[in-house]
C-alpha positions as YAML, in Angstrom:
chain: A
units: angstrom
residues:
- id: 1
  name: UNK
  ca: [-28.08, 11.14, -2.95]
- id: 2
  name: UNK
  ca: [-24.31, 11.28, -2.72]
- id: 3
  name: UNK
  ca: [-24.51, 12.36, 0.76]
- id: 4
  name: UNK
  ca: [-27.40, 9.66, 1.72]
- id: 5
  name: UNK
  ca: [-24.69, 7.02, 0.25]
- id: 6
  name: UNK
  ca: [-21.88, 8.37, 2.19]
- id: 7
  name: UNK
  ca: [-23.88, 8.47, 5.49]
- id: 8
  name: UNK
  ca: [-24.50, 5.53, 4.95]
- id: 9
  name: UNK
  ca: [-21.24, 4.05, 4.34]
- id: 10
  name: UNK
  ca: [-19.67, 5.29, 6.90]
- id: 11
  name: UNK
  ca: [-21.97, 3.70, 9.24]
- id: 12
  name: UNK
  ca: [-22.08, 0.62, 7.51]
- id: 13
  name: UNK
  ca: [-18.08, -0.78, 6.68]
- id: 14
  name: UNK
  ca: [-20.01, -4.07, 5.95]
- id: 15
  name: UNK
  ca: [-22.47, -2.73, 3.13]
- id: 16
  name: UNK
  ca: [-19.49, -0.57, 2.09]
- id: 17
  name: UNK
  ca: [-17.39, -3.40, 1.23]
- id: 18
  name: UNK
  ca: [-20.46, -5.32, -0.81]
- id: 19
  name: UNK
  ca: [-20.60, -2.22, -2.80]
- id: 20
  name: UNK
  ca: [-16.72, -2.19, -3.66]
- id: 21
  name: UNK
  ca: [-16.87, -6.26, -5.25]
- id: 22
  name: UNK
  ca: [-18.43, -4.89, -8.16]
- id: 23
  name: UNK
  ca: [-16.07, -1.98, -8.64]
- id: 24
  name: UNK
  ca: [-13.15, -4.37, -7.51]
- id: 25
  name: UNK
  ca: [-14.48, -7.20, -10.42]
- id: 26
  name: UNK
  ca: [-14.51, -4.55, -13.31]
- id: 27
  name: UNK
  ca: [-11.12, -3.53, -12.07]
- id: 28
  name: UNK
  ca: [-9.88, -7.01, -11.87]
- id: 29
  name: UNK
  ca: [-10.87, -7.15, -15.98]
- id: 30
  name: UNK
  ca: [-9.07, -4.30, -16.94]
- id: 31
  name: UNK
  ca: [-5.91, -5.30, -14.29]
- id: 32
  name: UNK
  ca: [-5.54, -8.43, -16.68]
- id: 33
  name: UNK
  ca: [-5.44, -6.60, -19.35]
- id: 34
  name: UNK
  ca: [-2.53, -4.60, -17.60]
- id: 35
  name: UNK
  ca: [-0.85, -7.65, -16.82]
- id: 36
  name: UNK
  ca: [-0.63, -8.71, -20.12]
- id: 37
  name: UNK
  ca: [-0.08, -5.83, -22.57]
- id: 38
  name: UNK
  ca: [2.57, -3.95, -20.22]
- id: 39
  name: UNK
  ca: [5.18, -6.10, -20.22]
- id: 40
  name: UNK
  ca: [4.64, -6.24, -23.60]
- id: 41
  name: UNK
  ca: [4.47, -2.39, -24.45]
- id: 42
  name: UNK
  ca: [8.03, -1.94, -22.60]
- id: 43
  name: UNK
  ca: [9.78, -4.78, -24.33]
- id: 44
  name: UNK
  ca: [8.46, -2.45, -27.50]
- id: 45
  name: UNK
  ca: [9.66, 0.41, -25.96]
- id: 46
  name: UNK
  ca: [13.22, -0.97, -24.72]
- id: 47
  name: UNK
  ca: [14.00, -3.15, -28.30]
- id: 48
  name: UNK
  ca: [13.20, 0.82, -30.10]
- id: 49
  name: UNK
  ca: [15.62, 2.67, -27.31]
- id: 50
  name: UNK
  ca: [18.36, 0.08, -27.81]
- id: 51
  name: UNK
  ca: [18.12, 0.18, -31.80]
- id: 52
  name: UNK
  ca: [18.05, 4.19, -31.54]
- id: 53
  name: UNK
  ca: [21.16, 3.98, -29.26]
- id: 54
  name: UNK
  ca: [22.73, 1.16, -31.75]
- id: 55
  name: UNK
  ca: [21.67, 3.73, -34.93]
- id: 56
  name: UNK
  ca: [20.13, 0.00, -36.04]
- id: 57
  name: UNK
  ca: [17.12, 0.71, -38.70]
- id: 58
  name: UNK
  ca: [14.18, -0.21, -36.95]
- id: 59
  name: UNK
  ca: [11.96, -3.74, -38.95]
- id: 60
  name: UNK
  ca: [9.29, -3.27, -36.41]
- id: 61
  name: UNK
  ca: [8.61, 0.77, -37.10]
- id: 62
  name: UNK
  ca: [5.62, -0.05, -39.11]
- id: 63
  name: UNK
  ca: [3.89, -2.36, -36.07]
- id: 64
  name: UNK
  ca: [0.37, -0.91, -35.52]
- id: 65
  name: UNK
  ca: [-0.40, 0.75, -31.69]
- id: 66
  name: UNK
  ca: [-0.43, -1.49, -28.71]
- id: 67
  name: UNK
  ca: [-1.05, 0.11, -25.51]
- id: 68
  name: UNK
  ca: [-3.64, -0.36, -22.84]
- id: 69
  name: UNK
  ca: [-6.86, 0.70, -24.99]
- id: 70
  name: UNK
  ca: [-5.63, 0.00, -28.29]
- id: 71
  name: UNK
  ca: [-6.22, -2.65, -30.19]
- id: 72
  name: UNK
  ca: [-9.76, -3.89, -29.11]
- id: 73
  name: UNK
  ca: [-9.41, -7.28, -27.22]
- id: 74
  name: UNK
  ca: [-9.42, -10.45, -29.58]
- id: 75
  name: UNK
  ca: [-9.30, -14.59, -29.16]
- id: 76
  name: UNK
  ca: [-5.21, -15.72, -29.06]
- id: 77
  name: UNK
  ca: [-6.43, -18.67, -30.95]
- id: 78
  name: UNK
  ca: [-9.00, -17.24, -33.68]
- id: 79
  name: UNK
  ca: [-8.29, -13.21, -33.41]
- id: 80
  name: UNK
  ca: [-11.67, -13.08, -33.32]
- id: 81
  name: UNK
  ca: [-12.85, -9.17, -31.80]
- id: 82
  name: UNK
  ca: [-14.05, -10.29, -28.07]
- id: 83
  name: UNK
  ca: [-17.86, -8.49, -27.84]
- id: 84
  name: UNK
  ca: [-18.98, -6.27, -24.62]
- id: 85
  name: UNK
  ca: [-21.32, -9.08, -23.35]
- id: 86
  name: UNK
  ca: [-18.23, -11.98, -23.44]
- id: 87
  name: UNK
  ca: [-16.17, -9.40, -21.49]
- id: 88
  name: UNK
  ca: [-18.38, -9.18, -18.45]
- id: 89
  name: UNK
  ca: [-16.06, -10.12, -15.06]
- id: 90
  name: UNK
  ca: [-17.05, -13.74, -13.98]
- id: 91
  name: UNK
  ca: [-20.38, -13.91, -15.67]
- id: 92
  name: UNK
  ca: [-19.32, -13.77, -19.07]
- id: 93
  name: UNK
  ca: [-16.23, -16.88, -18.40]
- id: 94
  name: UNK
  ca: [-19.06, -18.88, -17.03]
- id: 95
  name: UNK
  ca: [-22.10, -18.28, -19.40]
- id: 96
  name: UNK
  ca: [-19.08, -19.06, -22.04]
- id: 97
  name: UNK
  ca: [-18.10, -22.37, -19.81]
- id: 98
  name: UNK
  ca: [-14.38, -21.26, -20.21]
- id: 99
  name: UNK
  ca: [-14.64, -21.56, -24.14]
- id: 100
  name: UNK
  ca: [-14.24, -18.75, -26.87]
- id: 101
  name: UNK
  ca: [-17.61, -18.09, -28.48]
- id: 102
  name: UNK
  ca: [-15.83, -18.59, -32.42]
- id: 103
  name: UNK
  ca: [-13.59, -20.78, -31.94]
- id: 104
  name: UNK
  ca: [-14.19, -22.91, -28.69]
- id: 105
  name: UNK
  ca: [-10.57, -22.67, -27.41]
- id: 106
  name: UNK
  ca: [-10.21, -22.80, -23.82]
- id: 107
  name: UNK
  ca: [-9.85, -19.20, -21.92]
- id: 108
  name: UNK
  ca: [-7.93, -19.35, -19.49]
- id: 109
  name: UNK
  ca: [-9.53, -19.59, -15.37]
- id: 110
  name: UNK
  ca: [-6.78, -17.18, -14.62]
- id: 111
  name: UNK
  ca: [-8.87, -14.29, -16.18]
- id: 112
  name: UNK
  ca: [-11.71, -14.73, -13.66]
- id: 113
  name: UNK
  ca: [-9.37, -15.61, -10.97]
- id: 114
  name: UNK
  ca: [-7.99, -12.16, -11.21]
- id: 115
  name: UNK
  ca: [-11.16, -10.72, -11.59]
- id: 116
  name: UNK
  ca: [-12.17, -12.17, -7.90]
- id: 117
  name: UNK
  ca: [-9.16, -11.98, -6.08]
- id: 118
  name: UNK
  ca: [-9.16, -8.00, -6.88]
- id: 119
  name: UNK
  ca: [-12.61, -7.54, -6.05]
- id: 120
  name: UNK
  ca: [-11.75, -9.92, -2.54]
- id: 121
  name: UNK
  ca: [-9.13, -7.82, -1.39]
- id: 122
  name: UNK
  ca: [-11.24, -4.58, -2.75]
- id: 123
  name: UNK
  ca: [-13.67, -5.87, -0.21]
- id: 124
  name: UNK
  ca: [-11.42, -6.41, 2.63]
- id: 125
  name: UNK
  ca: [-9.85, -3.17, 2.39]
- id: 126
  name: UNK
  ca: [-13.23, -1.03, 2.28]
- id: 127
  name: UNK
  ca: [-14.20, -3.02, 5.35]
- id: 128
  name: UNK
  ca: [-11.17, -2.87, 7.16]
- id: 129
  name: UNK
  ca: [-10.57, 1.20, 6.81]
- id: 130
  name: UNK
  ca: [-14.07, 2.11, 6.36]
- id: 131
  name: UNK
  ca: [-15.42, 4.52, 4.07]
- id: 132
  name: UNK
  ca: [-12.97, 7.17, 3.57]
- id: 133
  name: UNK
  ca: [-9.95, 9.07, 1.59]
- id: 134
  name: UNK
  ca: [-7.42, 6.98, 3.34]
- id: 135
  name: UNK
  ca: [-9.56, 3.66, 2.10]
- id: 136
  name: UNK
  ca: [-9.41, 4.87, -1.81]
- id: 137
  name: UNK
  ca: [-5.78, 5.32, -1.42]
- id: 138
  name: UNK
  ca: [-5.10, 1.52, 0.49]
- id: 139
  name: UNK
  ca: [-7.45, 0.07, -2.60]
- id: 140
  name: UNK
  ca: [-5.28, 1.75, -5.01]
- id: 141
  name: UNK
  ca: [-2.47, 0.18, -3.64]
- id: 142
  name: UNK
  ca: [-4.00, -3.11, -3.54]
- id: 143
  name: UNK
  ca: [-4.85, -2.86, -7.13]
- id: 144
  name: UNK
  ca: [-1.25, -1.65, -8.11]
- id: 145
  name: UNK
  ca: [-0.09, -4.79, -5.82]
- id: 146
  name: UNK
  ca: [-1.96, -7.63, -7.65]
- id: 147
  name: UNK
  ca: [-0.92, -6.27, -10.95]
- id: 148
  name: UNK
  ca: [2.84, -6.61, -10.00]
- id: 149
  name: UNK
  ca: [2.20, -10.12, -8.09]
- id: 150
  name: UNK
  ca: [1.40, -11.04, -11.70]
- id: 151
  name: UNK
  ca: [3.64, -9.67, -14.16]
- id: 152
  name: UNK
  ca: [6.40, -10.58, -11.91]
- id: 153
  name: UNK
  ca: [5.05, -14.28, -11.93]
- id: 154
  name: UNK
  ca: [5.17, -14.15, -15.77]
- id: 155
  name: UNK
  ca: [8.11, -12.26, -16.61]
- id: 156
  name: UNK
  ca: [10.18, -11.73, -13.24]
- id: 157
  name: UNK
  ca: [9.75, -8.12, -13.96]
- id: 158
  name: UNK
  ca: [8.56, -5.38, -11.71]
- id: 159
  name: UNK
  ca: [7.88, -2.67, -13.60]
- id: 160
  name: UNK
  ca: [8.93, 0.79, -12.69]
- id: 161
  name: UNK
  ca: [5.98, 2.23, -14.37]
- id: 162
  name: UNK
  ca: [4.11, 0.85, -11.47]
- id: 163
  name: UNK
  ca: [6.83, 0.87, -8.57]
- id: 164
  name: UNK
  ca: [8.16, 4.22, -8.54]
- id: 165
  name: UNK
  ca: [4.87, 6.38, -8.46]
- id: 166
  name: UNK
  ca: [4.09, 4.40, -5.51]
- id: 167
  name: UNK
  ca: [6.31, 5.24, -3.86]
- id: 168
  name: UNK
  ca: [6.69, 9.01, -4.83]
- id: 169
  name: UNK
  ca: [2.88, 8.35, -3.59]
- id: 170
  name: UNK
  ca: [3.42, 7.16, -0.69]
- id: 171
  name: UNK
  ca: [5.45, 9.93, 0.34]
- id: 172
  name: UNK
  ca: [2.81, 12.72, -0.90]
- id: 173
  name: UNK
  ca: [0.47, 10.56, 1.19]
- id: 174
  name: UNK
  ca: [2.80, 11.58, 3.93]
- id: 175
  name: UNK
  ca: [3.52, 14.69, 3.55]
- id: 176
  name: UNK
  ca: [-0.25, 16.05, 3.07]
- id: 177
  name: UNK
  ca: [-1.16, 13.71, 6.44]
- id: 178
  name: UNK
  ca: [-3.83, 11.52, 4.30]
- id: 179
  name: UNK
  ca: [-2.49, 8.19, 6.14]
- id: 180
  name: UNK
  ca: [-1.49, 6.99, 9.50]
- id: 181
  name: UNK
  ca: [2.30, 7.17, 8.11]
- id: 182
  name: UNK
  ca: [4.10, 10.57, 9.17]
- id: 183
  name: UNK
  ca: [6.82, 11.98, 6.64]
- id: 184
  name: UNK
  ca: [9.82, 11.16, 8.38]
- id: 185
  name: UNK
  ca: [8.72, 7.52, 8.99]
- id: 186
  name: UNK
  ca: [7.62, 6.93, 5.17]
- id: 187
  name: UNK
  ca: [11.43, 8.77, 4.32]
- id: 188
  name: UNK
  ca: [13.30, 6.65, 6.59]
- id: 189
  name: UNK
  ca: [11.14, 3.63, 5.08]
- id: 190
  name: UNK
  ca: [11.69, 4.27, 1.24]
- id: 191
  name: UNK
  ca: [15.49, 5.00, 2.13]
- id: 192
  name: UNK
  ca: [15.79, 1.93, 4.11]
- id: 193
  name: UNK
  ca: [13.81, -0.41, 1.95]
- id: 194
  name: UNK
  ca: [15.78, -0.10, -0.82]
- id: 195
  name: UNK
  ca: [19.12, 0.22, 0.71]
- id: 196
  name: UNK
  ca: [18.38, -3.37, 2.67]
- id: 197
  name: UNK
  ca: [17.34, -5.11, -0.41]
- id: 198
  name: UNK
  ca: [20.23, -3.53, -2.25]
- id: 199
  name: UNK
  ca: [22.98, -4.76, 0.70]
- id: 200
  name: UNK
  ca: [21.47, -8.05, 0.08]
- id: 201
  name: UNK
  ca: [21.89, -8.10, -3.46]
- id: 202
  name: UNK
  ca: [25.58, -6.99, -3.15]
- id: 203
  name: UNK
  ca: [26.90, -9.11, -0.28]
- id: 204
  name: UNK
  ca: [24.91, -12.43, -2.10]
- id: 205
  name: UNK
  ca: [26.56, -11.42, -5.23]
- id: 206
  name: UNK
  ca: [30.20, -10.73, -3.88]
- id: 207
  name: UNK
  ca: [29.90, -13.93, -1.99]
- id: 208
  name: UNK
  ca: [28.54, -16.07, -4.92]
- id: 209
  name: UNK
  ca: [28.66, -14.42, -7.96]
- id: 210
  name: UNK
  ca: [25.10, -14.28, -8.59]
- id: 211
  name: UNK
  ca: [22.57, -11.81, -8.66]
- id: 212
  name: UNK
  ca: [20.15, -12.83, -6.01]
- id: 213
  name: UNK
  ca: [17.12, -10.38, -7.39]
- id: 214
  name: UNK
  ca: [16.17, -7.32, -9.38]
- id: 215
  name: UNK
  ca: [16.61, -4.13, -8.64]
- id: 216
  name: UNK
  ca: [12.63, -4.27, -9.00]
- id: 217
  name: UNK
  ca: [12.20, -5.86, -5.85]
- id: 218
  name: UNK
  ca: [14.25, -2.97, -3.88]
- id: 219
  name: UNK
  ca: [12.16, -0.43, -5.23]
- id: 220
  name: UNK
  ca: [8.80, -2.22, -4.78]
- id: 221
  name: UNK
  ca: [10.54, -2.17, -1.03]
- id: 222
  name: UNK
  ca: [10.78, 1.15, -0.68]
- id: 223
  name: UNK
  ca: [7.30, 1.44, -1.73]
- id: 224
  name: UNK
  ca: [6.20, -0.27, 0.58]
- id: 225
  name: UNK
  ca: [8.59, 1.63, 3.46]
- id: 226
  name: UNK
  ca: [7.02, 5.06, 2.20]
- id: 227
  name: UNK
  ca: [3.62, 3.61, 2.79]
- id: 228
  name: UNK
  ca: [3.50, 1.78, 5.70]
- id: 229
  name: UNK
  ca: [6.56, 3.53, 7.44]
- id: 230
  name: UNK
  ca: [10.38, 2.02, 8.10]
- id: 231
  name: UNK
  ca: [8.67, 0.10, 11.54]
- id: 232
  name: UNK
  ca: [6.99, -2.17, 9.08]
- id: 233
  name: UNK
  ca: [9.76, -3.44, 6.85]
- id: 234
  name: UNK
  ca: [11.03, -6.11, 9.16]
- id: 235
  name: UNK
  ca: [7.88, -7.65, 9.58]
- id: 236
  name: UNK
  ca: [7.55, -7.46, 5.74]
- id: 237
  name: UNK
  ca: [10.97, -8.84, 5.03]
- id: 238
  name: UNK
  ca: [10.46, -11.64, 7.45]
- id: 239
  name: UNK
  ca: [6.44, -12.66, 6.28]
- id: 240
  name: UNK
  ca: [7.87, -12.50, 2.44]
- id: 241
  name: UNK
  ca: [11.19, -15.00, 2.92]
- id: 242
  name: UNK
  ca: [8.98, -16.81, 5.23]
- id: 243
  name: UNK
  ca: [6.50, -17.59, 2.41]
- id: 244
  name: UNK
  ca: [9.23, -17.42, -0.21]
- id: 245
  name: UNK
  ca: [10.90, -20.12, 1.13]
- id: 246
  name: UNK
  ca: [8.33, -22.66, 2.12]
- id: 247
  name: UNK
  ca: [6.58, -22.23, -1.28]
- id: 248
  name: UNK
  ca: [10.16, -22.27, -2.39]
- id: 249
  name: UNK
  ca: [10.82, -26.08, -0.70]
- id: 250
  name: UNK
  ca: [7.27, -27.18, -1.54]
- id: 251
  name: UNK
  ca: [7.68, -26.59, -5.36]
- id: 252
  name: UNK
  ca: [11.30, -28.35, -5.19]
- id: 253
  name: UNK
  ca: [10.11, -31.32, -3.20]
- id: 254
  name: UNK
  ca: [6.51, -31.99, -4.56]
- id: 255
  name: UNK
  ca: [6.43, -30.55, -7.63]
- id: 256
  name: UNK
  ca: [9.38, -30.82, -9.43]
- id: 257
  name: UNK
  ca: [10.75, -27.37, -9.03]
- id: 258
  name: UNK
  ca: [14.67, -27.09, -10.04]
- id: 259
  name: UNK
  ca: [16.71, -25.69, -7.27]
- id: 260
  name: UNK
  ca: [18.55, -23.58, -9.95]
- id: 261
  name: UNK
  ca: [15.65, -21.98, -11.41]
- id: 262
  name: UNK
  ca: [14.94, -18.35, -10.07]
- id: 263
  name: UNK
  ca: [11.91, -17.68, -8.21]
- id: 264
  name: UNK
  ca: [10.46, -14.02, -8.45]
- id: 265
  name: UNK
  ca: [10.68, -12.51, -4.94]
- id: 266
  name: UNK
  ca: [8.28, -9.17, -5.64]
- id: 267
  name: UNK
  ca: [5.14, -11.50, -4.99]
- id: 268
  name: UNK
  ca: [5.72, -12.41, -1.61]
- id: 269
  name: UNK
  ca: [7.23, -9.22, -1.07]
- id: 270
  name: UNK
  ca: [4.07, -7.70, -2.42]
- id: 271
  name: UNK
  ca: [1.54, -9.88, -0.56]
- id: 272
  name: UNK
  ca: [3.71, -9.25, 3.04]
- id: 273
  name: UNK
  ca: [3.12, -5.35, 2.37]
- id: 274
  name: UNK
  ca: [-0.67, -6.25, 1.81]
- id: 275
  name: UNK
  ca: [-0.75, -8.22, 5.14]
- id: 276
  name: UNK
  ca: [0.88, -5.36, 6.93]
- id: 277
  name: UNK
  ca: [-0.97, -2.76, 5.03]
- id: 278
  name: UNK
  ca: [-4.46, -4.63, 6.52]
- id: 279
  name: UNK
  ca: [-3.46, -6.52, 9.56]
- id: 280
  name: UNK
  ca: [0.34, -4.94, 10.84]
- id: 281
  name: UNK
  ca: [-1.02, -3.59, 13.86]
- id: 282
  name: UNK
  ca: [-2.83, -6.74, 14.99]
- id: 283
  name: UNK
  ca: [0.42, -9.32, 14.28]
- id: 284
  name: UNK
  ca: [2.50, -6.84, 16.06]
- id: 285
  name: UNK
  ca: [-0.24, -7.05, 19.32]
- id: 286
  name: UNK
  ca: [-0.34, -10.77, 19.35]
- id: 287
  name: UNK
  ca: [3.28, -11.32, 19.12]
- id: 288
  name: UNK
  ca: [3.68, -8.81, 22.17]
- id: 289
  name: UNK
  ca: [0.85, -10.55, 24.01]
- id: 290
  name: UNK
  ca: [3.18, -13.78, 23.58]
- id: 291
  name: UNK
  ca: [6.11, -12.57, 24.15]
...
């Protein structure tokens, strides 16, 4: 049976990627649920260090666990325990018409948005790579991707939790010759994708004072350099300001954005690697076609 199924998608990248949206919609459920309690469990985990370092007595010692599995999902409004049939991807939101069963309060679209955009780019990533090791690894990534996209959109926080085994990934990827990326390439990458974000940060904070971005963002770099190799950081640098700064001007002059108000960089750093990641190789033809 297995081998039937692989036969057959390896023939077929088209029915391969149908058969990933369900895997990429269950993923996309427990992905919010990563997005949400991480941030979370290291604020926990950073408030406990700094009180042990302080020798403070610690009022929150007593807290029950909060991690990933633990405690069972509830309403925000009611606390009321969330059942296996209203946790369904998609289906569930809709069959509840965006309301919690108990108490009616609104759930938020965001939930099933995730849910779909996961199990899109699942899709898009079995099709484009085909059935294969190399495939698994690029939906990984993908999966690790949205999950910073949006944690750093809530908290402007890039977790290293997430960040730094991708890139110590990346490189293993590498060395064992599982990707298109050869060892020396994904090196010079990680090494140069944090060292350019980290010149940045320096000369824009010499100059002004400021700090321009996290040290997040430089690591989620050289993630993205071990992966995809040190000839595909330019193109990511210049896709992520690109779209950083024209949703940047939009927000300011339609929407009321604040000029001073800091806008988290790791998203459209993270969505430039995922454009390279699927489609680097066909930008870089059409731009030497032009030019």
């Amino acid at each position: 049976m297995i081998e039937q199924l692989s036969t057959l998608f390896t023939s077929s990248p088209q029915l391969f990627a149908i058969a990933l949206i369900p895997l990429g919609l269950v993923v996309g459920s427990f992905l919010n649920v990563v997005i949400y309690r991480l941030p979370v469990m290291l604020e926990r985990q950073w408030r406990a260090q700094a009180q042990d370092f302080l020798d403070i007595e610690s009022p929150t010692s007593d807290q029950p666990t909060f991690n990933l599995a633990t405690p069972a999902s509830t309403c925000p409004h009611c606390n009321t325990a969330i059942k296996a049939w209203q946790n369904v991807p998609v289906i569930s939101y809709l069959l509840l018409k965006g309301q919690c069963a108990h108490c009616s309060a609104r759930i938020s679209a965001r939930y099933p948005l995730v849910e779909l955009f996961t199990a899109l780019l699942t899709a898009i990533v079995g099709f484009h790579f085909g059935f294969g090791l190399y495939a698994a690894l690029a939906v990984l990534l993908t999966w690790c991707l949205v999950t910073l996209i949006f944690i750093d959109i809530d908290h402007m926080l890039l977790p290293d939790n997430i960040t730094l085994p991708l890139l110590w990934l990346g490189l293993l990827i590498a060395l064992l010759g599982w990707g298109p990326v050869n060892l020396k390439d994904a090196l010079v990458g990680a090494m140069f994708g944090y060292l350019i974000l980290w010149s940045v940060y320096w000369a824009f904070k010499l100059v002004t004072g400021k700090e321009g971005m996290g040290y997040g963002d430089f690591k989620l770099l050289a993630a993205l350099g071990a992966w995809l190799g040190w000839q595909a950081l330019p193109m990511v640098i210049l896709i992520s300001s690109v779209l950083g700064a024209a949703i940047g001007i939009t927000t300011i002059l339609f929407f009321g954005g604040q000029r001073s108000k800091p806008i988290p960089f790791g998203p459209y750093l993270a969505g430039a690697g995922w454009v390279v990641l699927i489609w680097g190789n066909q930008i870089n033809q059409a731009y030497l076609n032009i030019y």
